[in-house]
PDB file as gemmi writes it, atoms N, CA and C in Angstrom:
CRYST1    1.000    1.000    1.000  90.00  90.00  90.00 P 1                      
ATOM      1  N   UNK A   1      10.544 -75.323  -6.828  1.00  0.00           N  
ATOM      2  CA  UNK A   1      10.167 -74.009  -6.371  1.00  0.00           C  
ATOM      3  C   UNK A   1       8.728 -74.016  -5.861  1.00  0.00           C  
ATOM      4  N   UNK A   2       7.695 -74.646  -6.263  1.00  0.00           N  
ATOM      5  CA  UNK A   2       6.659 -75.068  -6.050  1.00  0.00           C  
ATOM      6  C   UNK A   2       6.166 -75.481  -4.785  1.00  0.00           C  
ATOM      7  N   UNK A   3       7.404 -75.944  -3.967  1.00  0.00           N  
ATOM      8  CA  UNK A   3       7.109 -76.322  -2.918  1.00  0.00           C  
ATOM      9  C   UNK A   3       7.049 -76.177  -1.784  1.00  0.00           C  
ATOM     10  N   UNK A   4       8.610 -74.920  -2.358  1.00  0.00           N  
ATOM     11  CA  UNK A   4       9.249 -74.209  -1.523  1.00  0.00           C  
ATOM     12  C   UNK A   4       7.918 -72.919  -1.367  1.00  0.00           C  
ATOM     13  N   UNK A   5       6.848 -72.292  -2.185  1.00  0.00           N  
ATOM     14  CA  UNK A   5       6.104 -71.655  -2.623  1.00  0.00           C  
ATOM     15  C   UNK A   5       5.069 -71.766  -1.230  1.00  0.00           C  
ATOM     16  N   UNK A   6       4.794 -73.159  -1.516  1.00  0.00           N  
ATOM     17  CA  UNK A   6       3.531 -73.771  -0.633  1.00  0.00           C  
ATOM     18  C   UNK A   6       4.196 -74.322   0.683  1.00  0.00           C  
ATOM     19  N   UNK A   7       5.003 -73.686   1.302  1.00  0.00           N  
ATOM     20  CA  UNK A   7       5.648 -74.490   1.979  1.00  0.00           C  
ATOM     21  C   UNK A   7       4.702 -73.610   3.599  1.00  0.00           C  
ATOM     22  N   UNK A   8       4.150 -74.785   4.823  1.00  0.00           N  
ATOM     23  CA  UNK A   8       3.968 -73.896   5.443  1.00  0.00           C  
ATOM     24  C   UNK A   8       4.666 -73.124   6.472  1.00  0.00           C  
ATOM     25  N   UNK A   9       5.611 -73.834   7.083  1.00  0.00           N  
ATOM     26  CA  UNK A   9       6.325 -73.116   7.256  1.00  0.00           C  
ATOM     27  C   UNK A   9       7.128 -71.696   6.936  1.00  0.00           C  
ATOM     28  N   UNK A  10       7.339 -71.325   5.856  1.00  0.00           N  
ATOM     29  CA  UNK A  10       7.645 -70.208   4.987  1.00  0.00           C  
ATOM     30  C   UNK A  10       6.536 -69.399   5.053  1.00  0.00           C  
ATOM     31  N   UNK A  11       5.289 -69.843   4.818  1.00  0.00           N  
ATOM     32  CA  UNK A  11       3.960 -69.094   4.808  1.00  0.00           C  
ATOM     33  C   UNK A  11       3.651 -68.822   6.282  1.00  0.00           C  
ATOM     34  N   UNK A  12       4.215 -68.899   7.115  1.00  0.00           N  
ATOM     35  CA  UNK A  12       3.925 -68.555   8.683  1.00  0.00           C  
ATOM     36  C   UNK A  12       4.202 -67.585   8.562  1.00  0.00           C  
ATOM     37  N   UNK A  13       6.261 -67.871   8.520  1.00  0.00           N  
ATOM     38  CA  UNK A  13       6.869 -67.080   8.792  1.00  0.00           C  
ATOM     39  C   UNK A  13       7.021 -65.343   7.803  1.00  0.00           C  
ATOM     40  N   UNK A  14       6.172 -65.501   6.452  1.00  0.00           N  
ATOM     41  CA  UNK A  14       6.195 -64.590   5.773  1.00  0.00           C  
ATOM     42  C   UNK A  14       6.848 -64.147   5.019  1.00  0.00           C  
ATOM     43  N   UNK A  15       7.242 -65.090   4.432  1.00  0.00           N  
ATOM     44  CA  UNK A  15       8.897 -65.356   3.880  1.00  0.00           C  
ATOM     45  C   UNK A  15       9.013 -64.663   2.652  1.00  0.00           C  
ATOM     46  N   UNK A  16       7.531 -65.104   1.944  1.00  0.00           N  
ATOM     47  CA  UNK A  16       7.710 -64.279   0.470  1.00  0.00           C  
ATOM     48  C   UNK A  16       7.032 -63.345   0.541  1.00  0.00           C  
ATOM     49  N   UNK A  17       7.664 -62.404  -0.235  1.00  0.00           N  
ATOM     50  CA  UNK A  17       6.510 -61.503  -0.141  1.00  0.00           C  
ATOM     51  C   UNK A  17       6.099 -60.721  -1.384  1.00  0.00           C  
ATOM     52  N   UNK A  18       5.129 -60.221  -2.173  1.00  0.00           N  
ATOM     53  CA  UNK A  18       4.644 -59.779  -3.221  1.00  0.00           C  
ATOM     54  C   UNK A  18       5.251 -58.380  -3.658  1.00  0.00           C  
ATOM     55  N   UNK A  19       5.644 -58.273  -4.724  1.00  0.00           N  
ATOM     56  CA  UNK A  19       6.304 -57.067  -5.269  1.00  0.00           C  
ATOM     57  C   UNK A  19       5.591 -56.723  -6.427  1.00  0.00           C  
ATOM     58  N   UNK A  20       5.296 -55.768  -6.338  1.00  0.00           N  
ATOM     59  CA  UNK A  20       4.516 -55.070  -7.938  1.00  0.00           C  
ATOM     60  C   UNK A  20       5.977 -54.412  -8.542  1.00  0.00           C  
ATOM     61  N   UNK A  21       5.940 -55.189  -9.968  1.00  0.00           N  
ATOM     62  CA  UNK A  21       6.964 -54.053 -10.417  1.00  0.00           C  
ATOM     63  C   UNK A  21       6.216 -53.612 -12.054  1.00  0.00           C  
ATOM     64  N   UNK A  22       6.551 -52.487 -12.645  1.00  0.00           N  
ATOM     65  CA  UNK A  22       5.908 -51.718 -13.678  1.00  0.00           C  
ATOM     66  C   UNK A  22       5.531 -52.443 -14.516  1.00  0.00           C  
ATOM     67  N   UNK A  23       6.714 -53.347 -14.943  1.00  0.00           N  
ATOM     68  CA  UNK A  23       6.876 -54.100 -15.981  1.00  0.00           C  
ATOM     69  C   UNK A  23       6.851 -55.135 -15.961  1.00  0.00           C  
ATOM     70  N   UNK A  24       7.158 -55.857 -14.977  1.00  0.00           N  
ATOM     71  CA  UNK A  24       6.987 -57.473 -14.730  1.00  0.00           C  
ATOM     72  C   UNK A  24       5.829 -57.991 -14.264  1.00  0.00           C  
ATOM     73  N   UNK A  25       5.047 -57.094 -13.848  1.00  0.00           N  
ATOM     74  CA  UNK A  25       3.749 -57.301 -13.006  1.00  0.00           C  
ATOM     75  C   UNK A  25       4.253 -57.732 -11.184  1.00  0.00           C  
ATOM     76  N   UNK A  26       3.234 -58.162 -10.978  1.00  0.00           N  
ATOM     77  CA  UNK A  26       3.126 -58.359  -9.332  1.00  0.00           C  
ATOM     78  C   UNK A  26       3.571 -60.229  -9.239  1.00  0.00           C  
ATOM     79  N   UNK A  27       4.368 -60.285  -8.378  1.00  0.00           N  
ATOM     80  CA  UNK A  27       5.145 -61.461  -8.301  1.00  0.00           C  
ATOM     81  C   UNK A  27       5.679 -61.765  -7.113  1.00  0.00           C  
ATOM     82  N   UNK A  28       5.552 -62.800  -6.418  1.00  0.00           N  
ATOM     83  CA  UNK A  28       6.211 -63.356  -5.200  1.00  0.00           C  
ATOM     84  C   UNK A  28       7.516 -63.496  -5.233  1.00  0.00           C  
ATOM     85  N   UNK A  29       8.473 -63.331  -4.365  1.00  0.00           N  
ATOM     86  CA  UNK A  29       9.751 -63.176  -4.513  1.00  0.00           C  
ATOM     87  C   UNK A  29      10.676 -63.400  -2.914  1.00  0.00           C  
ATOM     88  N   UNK A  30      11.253 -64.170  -2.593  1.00  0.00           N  
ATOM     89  CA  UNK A  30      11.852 -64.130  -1.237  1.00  0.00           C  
ATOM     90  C   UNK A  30      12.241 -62.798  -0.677  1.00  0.00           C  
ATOM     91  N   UNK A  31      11.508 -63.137   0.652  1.00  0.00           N  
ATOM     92  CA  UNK A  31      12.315 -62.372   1.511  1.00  0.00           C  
ATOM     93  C   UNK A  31      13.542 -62.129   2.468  1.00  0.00           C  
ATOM     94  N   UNK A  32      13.356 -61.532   3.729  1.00  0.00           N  
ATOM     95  CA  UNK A  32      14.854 -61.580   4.681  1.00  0.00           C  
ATOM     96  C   UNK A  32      14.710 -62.846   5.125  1.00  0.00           C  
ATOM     97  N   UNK A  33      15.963 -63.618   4.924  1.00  0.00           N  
ATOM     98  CA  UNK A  33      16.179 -64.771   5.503  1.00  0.00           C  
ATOM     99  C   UNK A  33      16.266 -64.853   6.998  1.00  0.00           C  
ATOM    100  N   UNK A  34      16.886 -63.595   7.667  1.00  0.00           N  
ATOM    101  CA  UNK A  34      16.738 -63.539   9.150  1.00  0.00           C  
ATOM    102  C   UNK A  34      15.421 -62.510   9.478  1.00  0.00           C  
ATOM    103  N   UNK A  35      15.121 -62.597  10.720  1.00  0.00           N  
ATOM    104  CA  UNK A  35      13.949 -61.658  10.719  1.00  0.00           C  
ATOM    105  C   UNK A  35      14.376 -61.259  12.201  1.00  0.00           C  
ATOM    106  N   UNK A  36      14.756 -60.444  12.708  1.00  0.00           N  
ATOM    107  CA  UNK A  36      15.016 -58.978  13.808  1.00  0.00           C  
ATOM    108  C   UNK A  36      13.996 -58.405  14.317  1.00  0.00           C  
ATOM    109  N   UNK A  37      13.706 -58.129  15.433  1.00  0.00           N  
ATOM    110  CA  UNK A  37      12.680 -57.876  16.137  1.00  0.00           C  
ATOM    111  C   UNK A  37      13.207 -56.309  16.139  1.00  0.00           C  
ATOM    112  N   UNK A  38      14.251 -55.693  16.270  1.00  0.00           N  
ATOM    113  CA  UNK A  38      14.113 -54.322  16.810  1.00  0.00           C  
ATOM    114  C   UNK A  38      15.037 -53.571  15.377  1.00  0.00           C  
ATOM    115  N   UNK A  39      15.420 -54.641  14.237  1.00  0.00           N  
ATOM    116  CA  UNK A  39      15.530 -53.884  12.385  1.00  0.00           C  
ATOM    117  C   UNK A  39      14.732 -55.121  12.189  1.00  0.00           C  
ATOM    118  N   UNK A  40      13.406 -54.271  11.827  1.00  0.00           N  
ATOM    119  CA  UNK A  40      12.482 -54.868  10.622  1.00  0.00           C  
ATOM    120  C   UNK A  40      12.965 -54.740   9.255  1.00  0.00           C  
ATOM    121  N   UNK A  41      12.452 -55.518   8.317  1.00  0.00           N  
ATOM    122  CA  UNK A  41      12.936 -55.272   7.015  1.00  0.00           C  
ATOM    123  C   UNK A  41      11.947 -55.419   6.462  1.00  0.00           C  
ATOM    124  N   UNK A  42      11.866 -54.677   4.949  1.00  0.00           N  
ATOM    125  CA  UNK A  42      10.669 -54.614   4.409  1.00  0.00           C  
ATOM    126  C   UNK A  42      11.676 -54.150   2.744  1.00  0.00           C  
ATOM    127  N   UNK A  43      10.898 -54.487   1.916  1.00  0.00           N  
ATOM    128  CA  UNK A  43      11.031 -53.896   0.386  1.00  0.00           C  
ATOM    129  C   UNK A  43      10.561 -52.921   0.431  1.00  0.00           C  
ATOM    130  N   UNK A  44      11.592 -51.575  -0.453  1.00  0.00           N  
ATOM    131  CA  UNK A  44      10.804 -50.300  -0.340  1.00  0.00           C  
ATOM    132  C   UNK A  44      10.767 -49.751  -1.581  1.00  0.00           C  
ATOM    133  N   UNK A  45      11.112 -50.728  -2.691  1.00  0.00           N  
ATOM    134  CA  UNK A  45      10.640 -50.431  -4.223  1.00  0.00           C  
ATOM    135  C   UNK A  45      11.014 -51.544  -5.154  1.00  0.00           C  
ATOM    136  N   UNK A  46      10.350 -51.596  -6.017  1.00  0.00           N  
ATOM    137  CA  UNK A  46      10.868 -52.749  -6.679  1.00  0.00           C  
ATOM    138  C   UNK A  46      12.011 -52.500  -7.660  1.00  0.00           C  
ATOM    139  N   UNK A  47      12.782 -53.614  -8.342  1.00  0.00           N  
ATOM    140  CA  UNK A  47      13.843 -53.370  -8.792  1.00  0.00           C  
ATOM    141  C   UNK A  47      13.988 -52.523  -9.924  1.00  0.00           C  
ATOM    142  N   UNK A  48      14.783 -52.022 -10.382  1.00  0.00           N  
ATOM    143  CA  UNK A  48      14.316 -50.718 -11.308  1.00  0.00           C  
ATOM    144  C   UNK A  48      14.448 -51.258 -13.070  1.00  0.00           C  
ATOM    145  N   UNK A  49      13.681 -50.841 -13.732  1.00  0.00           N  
ATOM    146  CA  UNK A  49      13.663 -51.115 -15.068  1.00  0.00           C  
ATOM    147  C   UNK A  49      15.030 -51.252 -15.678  1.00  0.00           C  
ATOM    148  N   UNK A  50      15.041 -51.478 -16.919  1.00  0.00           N  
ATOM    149  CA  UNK A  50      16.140 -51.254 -17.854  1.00  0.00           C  
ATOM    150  C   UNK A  50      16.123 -49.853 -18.320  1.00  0.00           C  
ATOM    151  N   UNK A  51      17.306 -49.474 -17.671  1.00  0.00           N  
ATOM    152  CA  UNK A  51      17.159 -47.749 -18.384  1.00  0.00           C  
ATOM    153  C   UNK A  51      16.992 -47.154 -17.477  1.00  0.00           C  
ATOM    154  N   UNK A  52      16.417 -46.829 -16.218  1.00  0.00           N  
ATOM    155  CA  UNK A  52      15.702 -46.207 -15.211  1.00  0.00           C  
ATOM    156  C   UNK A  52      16.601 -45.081 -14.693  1.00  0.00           C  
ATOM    157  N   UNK A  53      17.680 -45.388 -14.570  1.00  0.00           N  
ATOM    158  CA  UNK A  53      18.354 -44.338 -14.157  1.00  0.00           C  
ATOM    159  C   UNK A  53      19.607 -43.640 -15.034  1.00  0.00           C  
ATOM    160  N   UNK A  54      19.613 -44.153 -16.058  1.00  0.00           N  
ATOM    161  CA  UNK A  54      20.127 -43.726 -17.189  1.00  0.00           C  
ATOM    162  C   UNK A  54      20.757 -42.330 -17.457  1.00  0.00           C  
ATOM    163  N   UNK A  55      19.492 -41.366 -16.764  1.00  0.00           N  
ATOM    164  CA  UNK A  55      19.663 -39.841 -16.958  1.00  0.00           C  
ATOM    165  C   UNK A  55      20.498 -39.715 -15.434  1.00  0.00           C  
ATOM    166  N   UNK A  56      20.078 -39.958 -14.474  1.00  0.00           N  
ATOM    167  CA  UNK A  56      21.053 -39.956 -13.525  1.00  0.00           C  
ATOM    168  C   UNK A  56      21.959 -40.622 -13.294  1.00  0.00           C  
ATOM    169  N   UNK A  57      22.880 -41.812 -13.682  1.00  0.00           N  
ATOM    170  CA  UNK A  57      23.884 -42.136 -13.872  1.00  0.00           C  
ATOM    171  C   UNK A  57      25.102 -41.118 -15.141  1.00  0.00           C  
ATOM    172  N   UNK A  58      24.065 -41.587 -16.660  1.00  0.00           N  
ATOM    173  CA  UNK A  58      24.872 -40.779 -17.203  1.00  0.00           C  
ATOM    174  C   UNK A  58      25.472 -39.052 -17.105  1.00  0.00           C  
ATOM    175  N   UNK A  59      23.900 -38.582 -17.081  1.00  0.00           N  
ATOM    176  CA  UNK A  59      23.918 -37.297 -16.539  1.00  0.00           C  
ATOM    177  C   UNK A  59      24.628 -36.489 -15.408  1.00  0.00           C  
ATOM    178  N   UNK A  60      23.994 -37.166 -14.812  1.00  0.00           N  
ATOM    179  CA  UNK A  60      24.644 -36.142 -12.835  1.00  0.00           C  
ATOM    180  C   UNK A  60      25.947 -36.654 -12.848  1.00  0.00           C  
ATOM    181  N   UNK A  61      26.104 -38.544 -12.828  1.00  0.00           N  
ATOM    182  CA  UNK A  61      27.579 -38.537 -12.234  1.00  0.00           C  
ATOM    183  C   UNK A  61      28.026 -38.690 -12.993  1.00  0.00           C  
ATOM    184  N   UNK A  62      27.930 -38.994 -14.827  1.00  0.00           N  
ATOM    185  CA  UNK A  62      29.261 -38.685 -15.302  1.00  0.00           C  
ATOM    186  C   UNK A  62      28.998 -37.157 -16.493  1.00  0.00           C  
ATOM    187  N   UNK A  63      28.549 -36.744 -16.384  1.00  0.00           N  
ATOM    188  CA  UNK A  63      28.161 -35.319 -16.229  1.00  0.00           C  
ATOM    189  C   UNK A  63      27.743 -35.509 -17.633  1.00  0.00           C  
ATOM    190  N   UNK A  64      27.409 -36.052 -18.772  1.00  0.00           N  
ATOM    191  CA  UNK A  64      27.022 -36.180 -19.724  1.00  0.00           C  
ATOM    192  C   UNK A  64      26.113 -35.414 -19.998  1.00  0.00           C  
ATOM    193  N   UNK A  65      25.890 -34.364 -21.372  1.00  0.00           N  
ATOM    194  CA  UNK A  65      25.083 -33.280 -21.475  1.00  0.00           C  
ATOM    195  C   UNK A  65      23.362 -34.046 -22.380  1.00  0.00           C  
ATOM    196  N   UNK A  66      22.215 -33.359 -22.123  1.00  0.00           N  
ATOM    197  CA  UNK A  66      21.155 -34.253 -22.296  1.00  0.00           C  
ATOM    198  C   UNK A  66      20.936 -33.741 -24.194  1.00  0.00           C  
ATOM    199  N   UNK A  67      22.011 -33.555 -24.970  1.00  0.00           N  
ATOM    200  CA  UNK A  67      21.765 -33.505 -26.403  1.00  0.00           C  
ATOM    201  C   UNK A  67      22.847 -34.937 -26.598  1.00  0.00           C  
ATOM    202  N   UNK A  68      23.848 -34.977 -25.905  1.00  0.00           N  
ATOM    203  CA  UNK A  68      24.351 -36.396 -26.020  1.00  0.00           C  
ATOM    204  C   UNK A  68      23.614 -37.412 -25.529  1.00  0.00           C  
ATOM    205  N   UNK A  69      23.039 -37.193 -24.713  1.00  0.00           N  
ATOM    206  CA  UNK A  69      22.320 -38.372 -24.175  1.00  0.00           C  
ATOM    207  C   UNK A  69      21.142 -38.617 -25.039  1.00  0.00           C  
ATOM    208  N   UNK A  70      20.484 -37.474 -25.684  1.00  0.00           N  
ATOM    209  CA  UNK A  70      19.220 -37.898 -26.258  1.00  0.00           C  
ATOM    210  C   UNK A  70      19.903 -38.604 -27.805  1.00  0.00           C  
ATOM    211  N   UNK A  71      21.124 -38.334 -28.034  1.00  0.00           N  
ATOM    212  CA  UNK A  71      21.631 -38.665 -29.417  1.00  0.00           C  
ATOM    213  C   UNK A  71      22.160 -40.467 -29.082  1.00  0.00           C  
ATOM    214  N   UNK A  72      22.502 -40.956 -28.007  1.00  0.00           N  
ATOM    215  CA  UNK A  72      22.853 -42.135 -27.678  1.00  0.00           C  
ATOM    216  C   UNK A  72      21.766 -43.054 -27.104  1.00  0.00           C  
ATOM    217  N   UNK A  73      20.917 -42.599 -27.219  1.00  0.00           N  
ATOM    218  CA  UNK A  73      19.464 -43.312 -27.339  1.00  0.00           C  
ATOM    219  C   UNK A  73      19.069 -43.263 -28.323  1.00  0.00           C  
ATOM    220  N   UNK A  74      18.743 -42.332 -29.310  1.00  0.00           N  
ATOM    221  CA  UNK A  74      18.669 -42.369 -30.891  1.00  0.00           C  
ATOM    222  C   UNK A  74      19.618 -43.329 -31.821  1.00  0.00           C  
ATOM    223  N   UNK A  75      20.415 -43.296 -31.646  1.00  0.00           N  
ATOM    224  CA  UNK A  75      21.504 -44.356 -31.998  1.00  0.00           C  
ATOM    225  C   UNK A  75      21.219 -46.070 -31.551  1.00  0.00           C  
ATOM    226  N   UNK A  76      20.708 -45.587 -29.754  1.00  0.00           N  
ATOM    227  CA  UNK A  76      20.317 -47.251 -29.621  1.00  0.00           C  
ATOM    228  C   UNK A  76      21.695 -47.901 -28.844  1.00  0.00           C  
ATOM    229  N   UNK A  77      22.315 -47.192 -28.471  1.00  0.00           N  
ATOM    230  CA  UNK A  77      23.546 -47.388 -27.499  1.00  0.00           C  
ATOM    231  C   UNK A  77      23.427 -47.405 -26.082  1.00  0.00           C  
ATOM    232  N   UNK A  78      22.214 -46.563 -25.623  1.00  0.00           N  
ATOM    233  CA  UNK A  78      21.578 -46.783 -24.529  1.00  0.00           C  
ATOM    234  C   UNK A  78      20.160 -46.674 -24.565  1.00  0.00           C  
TER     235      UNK A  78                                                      
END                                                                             
Protein backbone atom coordinates (compact mmCIF):
# COMPACT_ATOMS: atom_id res chain seq x y z
CA UNK A 1 0.00 0.00 0.00
CA UNK A 2 2.95 2.11 0.61
CA UNK A 3 3.73 2.33 -2.69
CA UNK A 4 0.78 2.48 -4.20
CA UNK A 5 0.59 5.77 -1.58
CA UNK A 6 3.85 7.27 -3.05
CA UNK A 7 3.21 6.36 -6.30
CA UNK A 8 3.79 9.29 -8.79
CA UNK A 9 1.78 8.71 -11.05
CA UNK A 10 -1.37 8.45 -8.75
CA UNK A 11 -0.07 11.70 -7.13
CA UNK A 12 -0.42 13.56 -10.55
CA UNK A 13 -3.36 12.26 -11.28
CA UNK A 14 -5.00 12.93 -7.73
CA UNK A 15 -6.03 9.78 -7.05
CA UNK A 16 -6.24 9.89 -3.29
CA UNK A 17 -7.76 12.06 -1.71
CA UNK A 18 -8.08 13.16 2.12
CA UNK A 19 -11.28 12.63 4.07
CA UNK A 20 -11.85 13.99 7.55
CA UNK A 21 -14.17 11.77 9.26
CA UNK A 22 -15.46 12.54 13.12
CA UNK A 23 -14.16 9.60 14.38
CA UNK A 24 -11.50 8.15 12.44
CA UNK A 25 -9.68 11.31 11.95
CA UNK A 26 -8.41 12.63 8.54
CA UNK A 27 -7.10 9.85 6.24
CA UNK A 28 -6.17 9.25 2.62
CA UNK A 29 -8.42 7.03 0.87
CA UNK A 30 -8.85 6.26 -3.04
CA UNK A 31 -10.50 7.98 -5.32
CA UNK A 32 -12.60 7.81 -8.88
CA UNK A 33 -10.82 5.40 -10.78
CA UNK A 34 -12.09 7.12 -14.03
CA UNK A 35 -11.91 10.83 -14.14
CA UNK A 36 -14.65 12.75 -16.72
CA UNK A 37 -14.10 15.99 -17.85
CA UNK A 38 -17.80 17.17 -18.13
CA UNK A 39 -19.06 14.62 -14.43
CA UNK A 40 -16.48 15.61 -12.04
CA UNK A 41 -16.48 13.63 -8.97
CA UNK A 42 -15.70 14.62 -5.69
CA UNK A 43 -16.55 13.16 -1.95
CA UNK A 44 -19.31 15.02 -0.40
CA UNK A 45 -19.17 13.53 3.19
CA UNK A 46 -17.48 11.11 4.84
CA UNK A 47 -18.79 7.75 5.67
CA UNK A 48 -21.24 7.87 8.42
CA UNK A 49 -20.59 6.64 12.00
CA UNK A 50 -22.00 3.64 13.72
CA UNK A 51 -25.43 4.62 14.66
CA UNK A 52 -25.75 7.80 12.57
CA UNK A 53 -28.81 7.30 11.16
CA UNK A 54 -30.41 5.14 13.50
CA UNK A 55 -33.25 7.72 14.31
CA UNK A 56 -33.93 7.99 10.68
CA UNK A 57 -33.87 4.58 9.59
CA UNK A 58 -35.60 3.28 12.63
CA UNK A 59 -37.82 6.17 13.11
CA UNK A 60 -39.12 7.74 9.74
CA UNK A 61 -38.94 4.51 7.69
CA UNK A 62 -39.87 1.97 9.92
CA UNK A 63 -41.93 4.27 11.89
CA UNK A 64 -40.61 3.25 15.27
CA UNK A 65 -41.81 5.58 18.17
CA UNK A 66 -38.70 7.59 19.99
CA UNK A 67 -39.73 5.93 23.72
CA UNK A 68 -38.95 2.59 21.88
CA UNK A 69 -36.12 3.72 20.40
CA UNK A 70 -34.68 5.43 23.43
CA UNK A 71 -35.55 1.98 25.37
CA UNK A 72 -33.47 -0.14 22.60
CA UNK A 73 -30.50 1.83 23.13
CA UNK A 74 -30.84 1.52 26.86
CA UNK A 75 -30.95 -2.09 26.50
CA UNK A 76 -27.88 -1.88 24.05
CA UNK A 77 -29.67 -3.48 21.02
CA UNK A 78 -28.93 -0.52 19.07
Amino acid sequence: MGDLLNSEHLKARGFFVEIAQPVAGTHKYPGAPLKYERTPWEIRRPAPTLGQHNSEVFGKQLGISESVLSELKHQGVI
